[in-house]
C-alpha positions as CSV (number, residue, x, y, z in Angstrom):
1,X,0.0,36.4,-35.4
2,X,2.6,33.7,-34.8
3,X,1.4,30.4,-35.7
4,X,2.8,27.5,-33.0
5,X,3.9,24.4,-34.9
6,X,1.9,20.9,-33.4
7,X,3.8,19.1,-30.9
8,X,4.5,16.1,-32.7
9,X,4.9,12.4,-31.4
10,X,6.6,10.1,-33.9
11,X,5.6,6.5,-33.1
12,X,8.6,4.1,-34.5
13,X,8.1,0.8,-36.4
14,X,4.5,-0.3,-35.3
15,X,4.6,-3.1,-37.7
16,X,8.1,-4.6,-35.3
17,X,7.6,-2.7,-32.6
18,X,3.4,-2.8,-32.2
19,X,2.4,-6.1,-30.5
20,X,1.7,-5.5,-27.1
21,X,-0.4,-2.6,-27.4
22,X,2.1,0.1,-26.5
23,X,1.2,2.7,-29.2
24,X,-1.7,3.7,-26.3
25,X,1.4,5.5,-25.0
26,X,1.1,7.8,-28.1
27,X,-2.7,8.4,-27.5
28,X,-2.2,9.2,-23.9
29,X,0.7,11.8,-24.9
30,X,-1.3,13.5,-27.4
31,X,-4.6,13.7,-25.6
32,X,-2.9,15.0,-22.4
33,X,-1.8,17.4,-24.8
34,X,-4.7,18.4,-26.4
35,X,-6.5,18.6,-23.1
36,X,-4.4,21.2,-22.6
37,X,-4.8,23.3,-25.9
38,X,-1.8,22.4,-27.6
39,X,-2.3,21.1,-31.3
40,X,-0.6,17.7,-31.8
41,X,0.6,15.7,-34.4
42,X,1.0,11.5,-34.2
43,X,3.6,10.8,-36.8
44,X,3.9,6.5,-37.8
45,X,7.0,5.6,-39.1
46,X,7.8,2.3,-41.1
47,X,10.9,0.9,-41.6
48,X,12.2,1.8,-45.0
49,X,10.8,5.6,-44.0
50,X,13.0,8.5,-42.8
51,X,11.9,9.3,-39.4
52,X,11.4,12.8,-39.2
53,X,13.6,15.1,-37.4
54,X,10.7,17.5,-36.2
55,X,9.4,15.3,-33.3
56,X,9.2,16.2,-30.3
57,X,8.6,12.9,-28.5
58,X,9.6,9.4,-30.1
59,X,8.1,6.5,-28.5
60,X,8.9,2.7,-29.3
61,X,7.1,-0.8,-27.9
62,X,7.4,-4.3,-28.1
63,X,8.1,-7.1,-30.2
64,X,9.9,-10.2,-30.4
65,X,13.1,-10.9,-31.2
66,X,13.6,-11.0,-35.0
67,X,11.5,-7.7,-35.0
68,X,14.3,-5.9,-32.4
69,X,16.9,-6.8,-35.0
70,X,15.3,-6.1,-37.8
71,X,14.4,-3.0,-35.5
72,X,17.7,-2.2,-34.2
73,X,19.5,-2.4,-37.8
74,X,16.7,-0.3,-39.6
75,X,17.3,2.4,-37.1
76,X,21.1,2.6,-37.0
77,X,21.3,2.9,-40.5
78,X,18.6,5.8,-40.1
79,X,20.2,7.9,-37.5
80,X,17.1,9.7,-37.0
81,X,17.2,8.5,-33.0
82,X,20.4,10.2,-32.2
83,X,19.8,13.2,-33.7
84,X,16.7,13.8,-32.0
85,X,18.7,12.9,-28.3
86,X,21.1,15.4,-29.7
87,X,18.6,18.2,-30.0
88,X,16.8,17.4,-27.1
89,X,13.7,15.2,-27.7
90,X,12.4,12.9,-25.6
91,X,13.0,9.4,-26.6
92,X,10.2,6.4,-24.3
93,X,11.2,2.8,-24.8
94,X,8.9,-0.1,-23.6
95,X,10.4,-3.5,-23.4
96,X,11.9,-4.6,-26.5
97,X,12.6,-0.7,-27.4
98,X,14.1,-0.6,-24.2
99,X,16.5,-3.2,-25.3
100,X,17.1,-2.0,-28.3
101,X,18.1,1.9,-27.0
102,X,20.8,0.2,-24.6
103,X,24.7,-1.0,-25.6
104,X,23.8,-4.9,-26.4
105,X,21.0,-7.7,-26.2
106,X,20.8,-11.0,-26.3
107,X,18.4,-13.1,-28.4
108,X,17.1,-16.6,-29.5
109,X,18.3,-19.6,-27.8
110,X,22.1,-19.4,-28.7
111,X,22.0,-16.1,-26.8
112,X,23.0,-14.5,-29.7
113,X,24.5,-10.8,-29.0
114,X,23.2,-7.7,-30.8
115,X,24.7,-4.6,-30.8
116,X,22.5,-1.8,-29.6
117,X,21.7,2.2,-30.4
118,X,23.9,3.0,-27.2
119,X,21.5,5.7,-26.0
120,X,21.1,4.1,-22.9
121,X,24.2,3.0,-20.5
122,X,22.5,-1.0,-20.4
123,X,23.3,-4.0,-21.3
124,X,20.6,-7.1,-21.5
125,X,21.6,-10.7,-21.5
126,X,18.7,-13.5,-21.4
127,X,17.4,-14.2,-17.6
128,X,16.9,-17.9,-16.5
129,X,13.6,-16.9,-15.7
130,X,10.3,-15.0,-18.1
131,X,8.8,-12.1,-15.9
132,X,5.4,-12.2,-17.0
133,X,2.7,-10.4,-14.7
134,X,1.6,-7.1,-13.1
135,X,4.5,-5.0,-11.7
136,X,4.8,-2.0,-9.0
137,X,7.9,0.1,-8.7
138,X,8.1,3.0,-6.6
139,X,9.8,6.4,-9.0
140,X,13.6,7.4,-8.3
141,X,13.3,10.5,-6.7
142,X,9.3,10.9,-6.2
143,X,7.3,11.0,-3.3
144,X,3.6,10.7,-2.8
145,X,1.0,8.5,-4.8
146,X,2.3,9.3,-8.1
147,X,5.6,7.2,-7.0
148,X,3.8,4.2,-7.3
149,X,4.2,3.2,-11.2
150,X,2.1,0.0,-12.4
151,X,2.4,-2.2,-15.9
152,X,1.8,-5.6,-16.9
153,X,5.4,-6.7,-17.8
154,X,6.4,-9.9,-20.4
155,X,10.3,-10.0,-21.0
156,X,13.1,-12.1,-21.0
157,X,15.7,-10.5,-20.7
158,X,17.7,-8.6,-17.5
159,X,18.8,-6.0,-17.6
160,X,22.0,-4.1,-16.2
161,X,22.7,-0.4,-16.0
162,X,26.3,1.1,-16.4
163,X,27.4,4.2,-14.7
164,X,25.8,6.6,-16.4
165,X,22.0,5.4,-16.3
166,X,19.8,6.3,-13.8
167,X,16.9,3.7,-12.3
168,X,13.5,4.9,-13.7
169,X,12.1,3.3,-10.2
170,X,12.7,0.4,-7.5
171,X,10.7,-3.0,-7.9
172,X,7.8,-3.4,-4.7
173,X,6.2,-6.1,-6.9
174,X,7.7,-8.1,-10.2
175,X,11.3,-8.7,-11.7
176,X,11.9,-5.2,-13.7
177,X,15.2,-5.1,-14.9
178,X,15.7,-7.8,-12.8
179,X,19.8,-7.9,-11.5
180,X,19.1,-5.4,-8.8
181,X,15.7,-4.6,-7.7
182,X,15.4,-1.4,-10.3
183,X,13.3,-1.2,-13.2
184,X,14.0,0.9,-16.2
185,X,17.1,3.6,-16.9
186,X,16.7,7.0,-17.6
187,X,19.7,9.3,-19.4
188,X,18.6,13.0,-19.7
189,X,15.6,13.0,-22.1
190,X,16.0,9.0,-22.9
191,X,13.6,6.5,-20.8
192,X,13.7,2.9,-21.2
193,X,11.1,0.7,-19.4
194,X,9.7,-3.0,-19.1
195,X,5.9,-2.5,-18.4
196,X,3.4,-2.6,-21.1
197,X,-0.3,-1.3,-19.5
198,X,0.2,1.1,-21.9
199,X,2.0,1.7,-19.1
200,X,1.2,6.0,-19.7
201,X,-2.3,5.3,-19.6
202,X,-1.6,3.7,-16.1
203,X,0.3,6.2,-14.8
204,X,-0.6,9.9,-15.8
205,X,2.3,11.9,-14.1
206,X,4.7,9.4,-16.2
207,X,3.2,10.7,-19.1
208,X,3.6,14.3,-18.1
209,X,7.2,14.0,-17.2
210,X,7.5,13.0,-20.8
211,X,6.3,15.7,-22.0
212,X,7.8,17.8,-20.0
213,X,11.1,16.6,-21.5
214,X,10.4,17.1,-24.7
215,X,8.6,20.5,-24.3
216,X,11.3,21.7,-21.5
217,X,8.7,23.3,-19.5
218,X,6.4,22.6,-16.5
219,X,2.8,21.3,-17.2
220,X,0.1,22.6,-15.5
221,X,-1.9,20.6,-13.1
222,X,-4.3,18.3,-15.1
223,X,-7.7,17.1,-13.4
224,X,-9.3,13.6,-14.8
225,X,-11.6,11.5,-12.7
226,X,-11.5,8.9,-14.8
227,X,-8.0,8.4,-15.1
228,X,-7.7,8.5,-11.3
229,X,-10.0,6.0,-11.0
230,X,-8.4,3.6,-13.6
231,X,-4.8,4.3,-11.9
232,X,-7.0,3.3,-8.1
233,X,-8.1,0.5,-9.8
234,X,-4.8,-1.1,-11.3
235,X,-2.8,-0.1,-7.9
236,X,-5.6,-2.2,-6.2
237,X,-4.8,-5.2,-7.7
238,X,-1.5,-5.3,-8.0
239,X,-0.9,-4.1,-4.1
240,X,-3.6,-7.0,-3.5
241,X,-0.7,-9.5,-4.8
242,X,1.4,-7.5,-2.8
243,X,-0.2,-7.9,0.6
């Protein structure tokens, strides 16, 4: 009998990247898995560890600015990012991870430049104004309910794509990436994105795309009341600000 290996999630630098609660996005992934029948792995790396080339999915969050340098320079000297886009995994970046995956950012009050992991075509510079509340963005390229995407997002920064990024979605409610009514960037199998939520426990067909990235196959159909309720609930309120 061949035995399948466990999908395994790697979830990057909790102890920089960890403060708004966006490890959830690693839960979600691996229970939407398991659900399923597939065996599943959730792999937390520190910085000063290797990260493991063997994941499937890489996932990084939050944090403030000291963190994303201290972040961004652990991780460049690692490589391990790159050479997971270069086979194929799926790489999920909330906020300051978002940053971080893109060409430069900007940080403290000197708008201080970093230089970024360049796997996203983005550059962020320091808006004149925080976006802190609930968001709705509509998906690039979907149609129905699961178009509607909802997150609680806290940044400062805005963000511009270059040619070769993709919108994730188009902002109905909120700032997103701010310069032109987008939010997020997508690149092949690399997905950067403001809200936090965790945003894949808002929006279940997110998380499937995911996976479907870094599995390269279809998902079937996946049934949860409860999760459809919680998504009715948070599209609620935040189309209530809307209206």
């Amino acid at each position: 009998m061949t035995m399948v290996a466990p999908v395994e999630i790697v979830l990057v630098y909790q102890s920089l990247l960890g403060i708004y609660g966006d490890r959830g996005n690693a839960t979600v992934l691996a229970k939407r898995l398991q659900w399923r029948g597939y065996e599943t792995t959730v792999t937390v790396v520190e910085p000063g560890d290797a990260l493991p080339d063997t994941g499937q999915v890489y996932l990084l969050g939050g944090g403030e600015d000291a963190a994303q340098i201290s972040a961004v320079d652990a991780l460049r000297a690692d490589g391990g990012l790159h050479r997971a886009v270069d086979r194929g995994a799926a790489v999920f970046a909330v906020c300051a991870g978002y940053q971080i995956i893109g060409y430069s950012f900007t940080v403290g009050e000197r708008d201080e430049e970093i230089e970024g992991l360049g796997l996203l075509d983005v550059t962020t510079t320091r808006g004149p104004v925080r976006a802190v509340g609930e968001i709705l963005t509509r998906w690039h390229g979907r149609e129905g309910d699961d178009a509607l995407l909802t997150g609680f997002e806290n940044h400062g920064g805005y963000t511009t794509l270059g040619p070769s990024a993709t919108p994730l979605a188009r902002v109905e409610v909120g700032v997103g990436n701010a310069a032109d009514g987008t939010e997020g960037a997508i690149d092949g199998s690399v997905i950067g994105t403001y809200p936090h939520g965790p945003v894949l426990a808002r929006n279940p067909a997110l998380a499937d795309h995911v996976l479907q990235l870094a599995l390269g196959e279809e998902l079937a159909p996946l049934p949860r009341p409860e999760i459809d309720e919680l998504r009715r609930q948070r599209l609620a309120a935040v189309l209530k600000r809307k209206g």
